[in-house]
SEPA-415309 format. One record per atom (N, C-alpha, C): atom name; x, y, z. Coordinates in nm, 4 decimals. Example, Ala and Ser with C-alpha at 12.3 -4.5 7.8 and 13.67 -1.06 7.14 Angstrom:
! SEPA-415309
<r atom="N" px="1.3190" py="-0.5690" pz="0.7800"/>
<r atom="CA" px="1.2300" py="-0.4500" pz="0.7800"/>
<r atom="C" px="1.3200" py="-0.3300" pz="0.7800"/>
<r atom="N" px="1.2850" py="-0.2250" pz="0.7080"/>
<r atom="CA" px="1.3670" py="-0.1060" pz="0.7140"/>
<r atom="C" px="1.2900" py="0.0030" pz="0.7870"/>
END
This chain:
! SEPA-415309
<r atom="N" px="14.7789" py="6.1634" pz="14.8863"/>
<r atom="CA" px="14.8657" py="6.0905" pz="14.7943"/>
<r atom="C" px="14.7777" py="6.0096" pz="14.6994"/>
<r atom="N" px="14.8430" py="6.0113" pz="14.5595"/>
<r atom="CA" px="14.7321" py="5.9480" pz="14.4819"/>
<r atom="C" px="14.7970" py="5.7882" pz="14.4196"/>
<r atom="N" px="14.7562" py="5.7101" pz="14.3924"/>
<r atom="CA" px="14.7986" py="5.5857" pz="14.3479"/>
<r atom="C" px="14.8125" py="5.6022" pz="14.1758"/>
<r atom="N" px="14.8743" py="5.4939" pz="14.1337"/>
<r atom="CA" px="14.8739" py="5.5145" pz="13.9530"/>
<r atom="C" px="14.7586" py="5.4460" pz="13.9093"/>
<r atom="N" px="14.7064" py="5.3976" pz="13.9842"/>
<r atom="CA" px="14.5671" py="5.3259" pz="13.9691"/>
<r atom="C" px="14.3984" py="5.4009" pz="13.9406"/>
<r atom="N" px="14.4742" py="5.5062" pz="14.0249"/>
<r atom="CA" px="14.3547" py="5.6124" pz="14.0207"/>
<r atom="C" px="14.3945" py="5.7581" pz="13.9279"/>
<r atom="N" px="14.2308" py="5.7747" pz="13.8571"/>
<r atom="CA" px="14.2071" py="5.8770" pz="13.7620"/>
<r atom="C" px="14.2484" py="6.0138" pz="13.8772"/>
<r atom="N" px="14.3062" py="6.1296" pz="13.7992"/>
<r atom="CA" px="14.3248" py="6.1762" pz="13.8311"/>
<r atom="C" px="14.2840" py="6.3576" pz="13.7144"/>
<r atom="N" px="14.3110" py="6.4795" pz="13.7825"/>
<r atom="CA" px="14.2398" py="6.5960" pz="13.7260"/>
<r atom="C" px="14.3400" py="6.7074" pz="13.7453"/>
<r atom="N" px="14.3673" py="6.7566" pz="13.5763"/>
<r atom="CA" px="14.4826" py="6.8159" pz="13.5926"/>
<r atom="C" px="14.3752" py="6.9943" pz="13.5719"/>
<r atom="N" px="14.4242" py="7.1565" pz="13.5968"/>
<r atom="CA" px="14.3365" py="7.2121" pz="13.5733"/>
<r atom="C" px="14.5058" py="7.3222" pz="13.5819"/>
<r atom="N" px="14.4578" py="7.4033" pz="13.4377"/>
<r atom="CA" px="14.5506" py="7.4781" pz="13.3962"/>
<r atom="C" px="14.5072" py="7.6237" pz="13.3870"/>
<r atom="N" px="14.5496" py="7.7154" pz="13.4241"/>
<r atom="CA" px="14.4870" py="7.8848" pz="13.4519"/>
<r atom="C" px="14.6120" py="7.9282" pz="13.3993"/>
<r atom="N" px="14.6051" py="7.9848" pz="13.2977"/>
<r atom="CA" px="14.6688" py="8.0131" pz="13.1523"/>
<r atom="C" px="14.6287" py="8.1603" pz="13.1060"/>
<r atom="N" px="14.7548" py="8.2389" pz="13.1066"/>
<r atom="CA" px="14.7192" py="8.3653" pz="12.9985"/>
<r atom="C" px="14.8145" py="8.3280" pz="12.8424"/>
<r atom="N" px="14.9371" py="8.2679" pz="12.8679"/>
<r atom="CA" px="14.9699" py="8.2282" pz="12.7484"/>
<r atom="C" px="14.9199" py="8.0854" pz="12.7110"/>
<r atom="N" px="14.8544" py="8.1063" pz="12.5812"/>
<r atom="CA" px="14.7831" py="7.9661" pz="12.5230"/>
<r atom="C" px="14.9178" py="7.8122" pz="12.4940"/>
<r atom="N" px="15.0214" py="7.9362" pz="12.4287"/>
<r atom="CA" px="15.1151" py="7.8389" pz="12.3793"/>
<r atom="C" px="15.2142" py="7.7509" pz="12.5043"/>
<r atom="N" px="15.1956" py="7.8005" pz="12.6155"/>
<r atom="CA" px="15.2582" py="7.7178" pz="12.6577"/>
<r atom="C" px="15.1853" py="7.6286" pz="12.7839"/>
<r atom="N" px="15.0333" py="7.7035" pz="12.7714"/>
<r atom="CA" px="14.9406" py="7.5776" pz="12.8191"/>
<r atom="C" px="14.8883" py="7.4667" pz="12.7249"/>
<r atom="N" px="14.8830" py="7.4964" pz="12.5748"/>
<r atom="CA" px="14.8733" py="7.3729" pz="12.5034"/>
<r atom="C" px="14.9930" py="7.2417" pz="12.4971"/>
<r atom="N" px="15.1175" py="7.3517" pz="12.5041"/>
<r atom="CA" px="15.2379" py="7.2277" pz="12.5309"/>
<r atom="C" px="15.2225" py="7.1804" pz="12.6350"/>
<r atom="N" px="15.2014" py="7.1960" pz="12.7411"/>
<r atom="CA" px="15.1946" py="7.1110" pz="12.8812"/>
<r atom="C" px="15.0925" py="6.9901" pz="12.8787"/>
<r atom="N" px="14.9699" py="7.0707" pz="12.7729"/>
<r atom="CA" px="14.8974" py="6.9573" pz="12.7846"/>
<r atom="C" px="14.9222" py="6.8095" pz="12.7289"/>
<r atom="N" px="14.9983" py="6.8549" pz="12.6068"/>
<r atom="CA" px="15.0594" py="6.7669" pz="12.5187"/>
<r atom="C" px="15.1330" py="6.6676" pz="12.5820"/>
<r atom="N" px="15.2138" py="6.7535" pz="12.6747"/>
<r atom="CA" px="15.2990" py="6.6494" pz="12.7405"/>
<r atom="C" px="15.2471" py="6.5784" pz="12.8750"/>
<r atom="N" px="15.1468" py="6.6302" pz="12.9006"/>
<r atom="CA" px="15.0895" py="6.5747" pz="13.0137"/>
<r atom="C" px="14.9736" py="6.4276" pz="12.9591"/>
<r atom="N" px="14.9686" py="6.4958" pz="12.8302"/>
<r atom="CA" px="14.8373" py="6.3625" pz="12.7579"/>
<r atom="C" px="14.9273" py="6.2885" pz="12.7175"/>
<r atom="N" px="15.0824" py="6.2677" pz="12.6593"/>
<r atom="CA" px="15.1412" py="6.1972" pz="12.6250"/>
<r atom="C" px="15.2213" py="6.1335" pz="12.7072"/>
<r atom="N" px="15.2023" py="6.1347" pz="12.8335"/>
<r atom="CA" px="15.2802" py="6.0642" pz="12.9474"/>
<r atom="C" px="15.1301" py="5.9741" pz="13.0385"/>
<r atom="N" px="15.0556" py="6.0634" pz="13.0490"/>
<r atom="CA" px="14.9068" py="5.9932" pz="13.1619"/>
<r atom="C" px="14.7707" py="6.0012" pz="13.1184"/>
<r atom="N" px="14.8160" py="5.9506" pz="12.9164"/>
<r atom="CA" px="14.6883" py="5.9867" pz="12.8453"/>
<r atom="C" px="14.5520" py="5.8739" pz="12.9517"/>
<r atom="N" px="14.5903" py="5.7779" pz="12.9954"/>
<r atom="CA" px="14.4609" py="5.6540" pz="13.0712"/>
<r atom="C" px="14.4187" py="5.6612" pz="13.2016"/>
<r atom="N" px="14.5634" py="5.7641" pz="13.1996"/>
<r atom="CA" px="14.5382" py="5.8143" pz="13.4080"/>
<r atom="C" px="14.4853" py="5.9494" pz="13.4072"/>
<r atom="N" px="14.4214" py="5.9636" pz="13.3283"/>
<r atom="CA" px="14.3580" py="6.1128" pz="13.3677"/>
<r atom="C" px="14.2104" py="6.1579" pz="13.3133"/>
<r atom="N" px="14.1558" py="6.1934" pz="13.4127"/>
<r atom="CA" px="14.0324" py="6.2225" pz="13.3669"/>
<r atom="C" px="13.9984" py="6.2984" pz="13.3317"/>
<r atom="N" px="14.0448" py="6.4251" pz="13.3174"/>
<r atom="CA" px="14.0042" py="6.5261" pz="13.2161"/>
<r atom="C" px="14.1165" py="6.6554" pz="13.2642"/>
<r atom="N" px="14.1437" py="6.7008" pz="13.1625"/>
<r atom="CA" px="14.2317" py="6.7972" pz="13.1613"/>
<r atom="C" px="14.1693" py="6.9638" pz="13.1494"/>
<r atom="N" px="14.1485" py="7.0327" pz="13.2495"/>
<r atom="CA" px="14.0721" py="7.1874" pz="13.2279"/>
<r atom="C" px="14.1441" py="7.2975" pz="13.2209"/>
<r atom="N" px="14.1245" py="7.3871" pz="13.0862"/>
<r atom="CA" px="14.1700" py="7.4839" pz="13.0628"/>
<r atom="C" px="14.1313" py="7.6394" pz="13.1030"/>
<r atom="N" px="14.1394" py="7.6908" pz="13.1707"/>
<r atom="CA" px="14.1370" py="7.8187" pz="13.2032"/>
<r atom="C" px="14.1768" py="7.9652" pz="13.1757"/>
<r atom="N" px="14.1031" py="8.0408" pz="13.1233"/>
<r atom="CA" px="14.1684" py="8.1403" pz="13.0814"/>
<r atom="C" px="14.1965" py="8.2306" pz="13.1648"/>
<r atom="N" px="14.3317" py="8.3181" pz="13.1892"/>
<r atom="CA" px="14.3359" py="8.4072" pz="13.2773"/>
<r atom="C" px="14.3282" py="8.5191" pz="13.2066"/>
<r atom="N" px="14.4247" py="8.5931" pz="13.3251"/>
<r atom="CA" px="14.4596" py="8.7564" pz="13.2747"/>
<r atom="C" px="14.5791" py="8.7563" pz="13.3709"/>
<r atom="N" px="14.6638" py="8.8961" pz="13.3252"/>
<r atom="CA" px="14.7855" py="8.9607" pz="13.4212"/>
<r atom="C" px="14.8389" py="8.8472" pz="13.3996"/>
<r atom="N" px="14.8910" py="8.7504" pz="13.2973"/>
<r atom="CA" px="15.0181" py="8.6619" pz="13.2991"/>
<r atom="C" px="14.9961" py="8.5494" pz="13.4416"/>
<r atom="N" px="14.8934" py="8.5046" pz="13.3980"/>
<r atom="CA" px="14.9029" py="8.3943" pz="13.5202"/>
<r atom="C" px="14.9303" py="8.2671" pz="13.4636"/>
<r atom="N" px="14.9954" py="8.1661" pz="13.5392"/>
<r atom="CA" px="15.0353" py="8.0051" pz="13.4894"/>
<r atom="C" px="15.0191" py="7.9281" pz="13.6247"/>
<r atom="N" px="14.9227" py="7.8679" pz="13.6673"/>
<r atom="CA" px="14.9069" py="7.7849" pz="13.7453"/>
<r atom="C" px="14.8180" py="7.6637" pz="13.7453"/>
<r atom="N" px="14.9237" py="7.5659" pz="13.7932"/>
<r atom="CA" px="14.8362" py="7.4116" pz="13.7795"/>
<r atom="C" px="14.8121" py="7.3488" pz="13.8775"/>
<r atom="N" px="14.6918" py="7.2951" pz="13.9042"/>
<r atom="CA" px="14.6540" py="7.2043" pz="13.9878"/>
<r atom="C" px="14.6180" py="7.0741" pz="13.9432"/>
<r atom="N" px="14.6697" py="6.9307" pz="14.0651"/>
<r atom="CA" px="14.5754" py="6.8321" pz="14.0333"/>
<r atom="C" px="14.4986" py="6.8038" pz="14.1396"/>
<r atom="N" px="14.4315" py="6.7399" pz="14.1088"/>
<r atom="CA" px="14.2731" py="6.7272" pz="14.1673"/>
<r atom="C" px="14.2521" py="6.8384" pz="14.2829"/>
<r atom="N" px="14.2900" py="6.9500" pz="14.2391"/>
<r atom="CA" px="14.2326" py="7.0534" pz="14.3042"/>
<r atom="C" px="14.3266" py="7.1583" pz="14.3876"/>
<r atom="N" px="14.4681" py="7.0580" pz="14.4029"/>
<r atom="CA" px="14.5576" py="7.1303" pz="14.4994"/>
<r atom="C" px="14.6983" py="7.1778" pz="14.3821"/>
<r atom="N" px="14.6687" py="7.3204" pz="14.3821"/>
<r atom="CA" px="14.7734" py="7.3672" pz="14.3534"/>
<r atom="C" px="14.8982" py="7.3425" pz="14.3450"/>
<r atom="N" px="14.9909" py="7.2684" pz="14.2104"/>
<r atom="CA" px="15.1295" py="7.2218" pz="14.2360"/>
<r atom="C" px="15.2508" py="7.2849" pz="14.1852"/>
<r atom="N" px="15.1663" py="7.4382" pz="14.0835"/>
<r atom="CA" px="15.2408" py="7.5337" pz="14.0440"/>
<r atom="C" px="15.1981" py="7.6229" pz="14.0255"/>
<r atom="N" px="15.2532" py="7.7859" pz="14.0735"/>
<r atom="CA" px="15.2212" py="7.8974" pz="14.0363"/>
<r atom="C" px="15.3471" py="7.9482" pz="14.0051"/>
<r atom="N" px="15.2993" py="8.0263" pz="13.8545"/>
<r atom="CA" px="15.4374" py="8.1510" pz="13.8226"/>
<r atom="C" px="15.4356" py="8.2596" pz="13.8823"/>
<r atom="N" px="15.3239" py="8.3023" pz="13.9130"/>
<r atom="CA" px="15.3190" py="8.4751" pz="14.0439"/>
<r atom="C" px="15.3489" py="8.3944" pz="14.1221"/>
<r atom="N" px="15.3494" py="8.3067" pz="14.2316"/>
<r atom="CA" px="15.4189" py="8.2836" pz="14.3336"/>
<r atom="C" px="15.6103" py="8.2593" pz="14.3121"/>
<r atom="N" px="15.6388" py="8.1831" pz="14.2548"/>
<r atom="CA" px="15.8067" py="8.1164" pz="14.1983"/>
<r atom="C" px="15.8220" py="8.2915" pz="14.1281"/>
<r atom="N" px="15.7437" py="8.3247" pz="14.0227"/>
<r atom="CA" px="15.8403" py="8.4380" pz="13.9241"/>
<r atom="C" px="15.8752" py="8.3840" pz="13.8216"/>
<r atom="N" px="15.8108" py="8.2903" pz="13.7859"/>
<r atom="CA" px="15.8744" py="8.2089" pz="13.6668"/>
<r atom="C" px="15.8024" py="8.0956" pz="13.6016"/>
<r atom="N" px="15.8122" py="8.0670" pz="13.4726"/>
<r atom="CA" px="15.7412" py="7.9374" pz="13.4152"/>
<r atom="C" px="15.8267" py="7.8509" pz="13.4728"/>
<r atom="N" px="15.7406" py="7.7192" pz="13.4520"/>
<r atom="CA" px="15.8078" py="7.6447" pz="13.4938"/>
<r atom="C" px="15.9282" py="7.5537" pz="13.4041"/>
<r atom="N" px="16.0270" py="7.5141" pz="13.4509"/>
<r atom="CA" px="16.1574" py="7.4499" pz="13.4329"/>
<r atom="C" px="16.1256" py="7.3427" pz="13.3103"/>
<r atom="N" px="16.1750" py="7.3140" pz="13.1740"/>
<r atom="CA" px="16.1694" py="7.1683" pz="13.0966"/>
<r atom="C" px="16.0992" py="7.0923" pz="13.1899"/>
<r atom="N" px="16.0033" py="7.0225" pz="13.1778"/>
<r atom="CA" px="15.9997" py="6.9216" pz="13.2891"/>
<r atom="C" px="15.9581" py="6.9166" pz="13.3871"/>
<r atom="N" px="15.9921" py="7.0320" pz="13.5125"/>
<r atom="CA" px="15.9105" py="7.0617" pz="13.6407"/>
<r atom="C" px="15.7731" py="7.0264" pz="13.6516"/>
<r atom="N" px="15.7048" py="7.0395" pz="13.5491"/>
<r atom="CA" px="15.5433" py="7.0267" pz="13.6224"/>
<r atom="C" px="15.5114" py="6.8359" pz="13.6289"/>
<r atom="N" px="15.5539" py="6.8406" pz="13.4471"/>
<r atom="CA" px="15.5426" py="6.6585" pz="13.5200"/>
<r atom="C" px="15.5842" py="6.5702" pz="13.6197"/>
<r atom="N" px="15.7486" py="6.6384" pz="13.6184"/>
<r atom="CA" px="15.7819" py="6.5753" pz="13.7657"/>
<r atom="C" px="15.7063" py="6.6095" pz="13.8839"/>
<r atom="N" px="15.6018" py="6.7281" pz="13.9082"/>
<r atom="CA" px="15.5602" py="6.7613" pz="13.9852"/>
<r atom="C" px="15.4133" py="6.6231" pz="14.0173"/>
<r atom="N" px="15.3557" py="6.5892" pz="13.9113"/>
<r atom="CA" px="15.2487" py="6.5447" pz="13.8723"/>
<r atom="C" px="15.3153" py="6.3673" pz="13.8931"/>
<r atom="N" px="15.4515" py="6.3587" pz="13.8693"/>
<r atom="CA" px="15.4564" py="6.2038" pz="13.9092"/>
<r atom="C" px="15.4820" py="6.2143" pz="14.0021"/>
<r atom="N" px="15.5326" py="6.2832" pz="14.1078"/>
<r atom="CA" px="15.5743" py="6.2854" pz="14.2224"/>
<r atom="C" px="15.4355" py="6.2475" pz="14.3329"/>
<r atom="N" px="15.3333" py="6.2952" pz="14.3052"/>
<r atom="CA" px="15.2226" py="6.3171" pz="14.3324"/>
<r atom="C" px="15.1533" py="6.1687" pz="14.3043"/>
<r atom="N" px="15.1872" py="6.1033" pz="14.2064"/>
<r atom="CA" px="15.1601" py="5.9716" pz="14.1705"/>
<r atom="C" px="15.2357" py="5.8213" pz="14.2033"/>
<r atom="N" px="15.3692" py="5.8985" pz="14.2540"/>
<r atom="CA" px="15.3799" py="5.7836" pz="14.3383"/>
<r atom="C" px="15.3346" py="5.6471" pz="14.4557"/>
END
């Protein structure tokens, strides 16, 4: 569990650009001071998966799907509680 106090590491494995640049957007515009660096990854075969600080909090080959308006940040405050 991570505190809001502590920096934290978001890491994105991306075959579509456009909708790993929006995440980032929204992820820098919600925890631009809480985060220590944001890593982009390029895939292949349609992959979308994010981790913070290392542990996996979304995959689209696993679900079948991008994720939901919203889902990942809530995923990422949830985590910051």
């Amino acid at each position: 569990m991570y505190t809001k106090s502590m920096k934290f590491t978001v890491e994105i494995l991306f075959w579509n650009r456009n909708k790993a640049t929006s995440l980032v957007a929204e992820i820098l515009e919600e925890f631009l001071y809480d985060i220590e660096y944001v890593l982009l990854i390029p895939a292949c075969d349609r992959e979308f998966e994010v981790g913070v600080n290392g542990e996996n909090i979304f995959s689209k080959n696993m679900i079948g799907r991008h994720g939901y308006k919203g889902e990942i940040l809530n995923k990422i405050r949830g985590l910051l509680k």
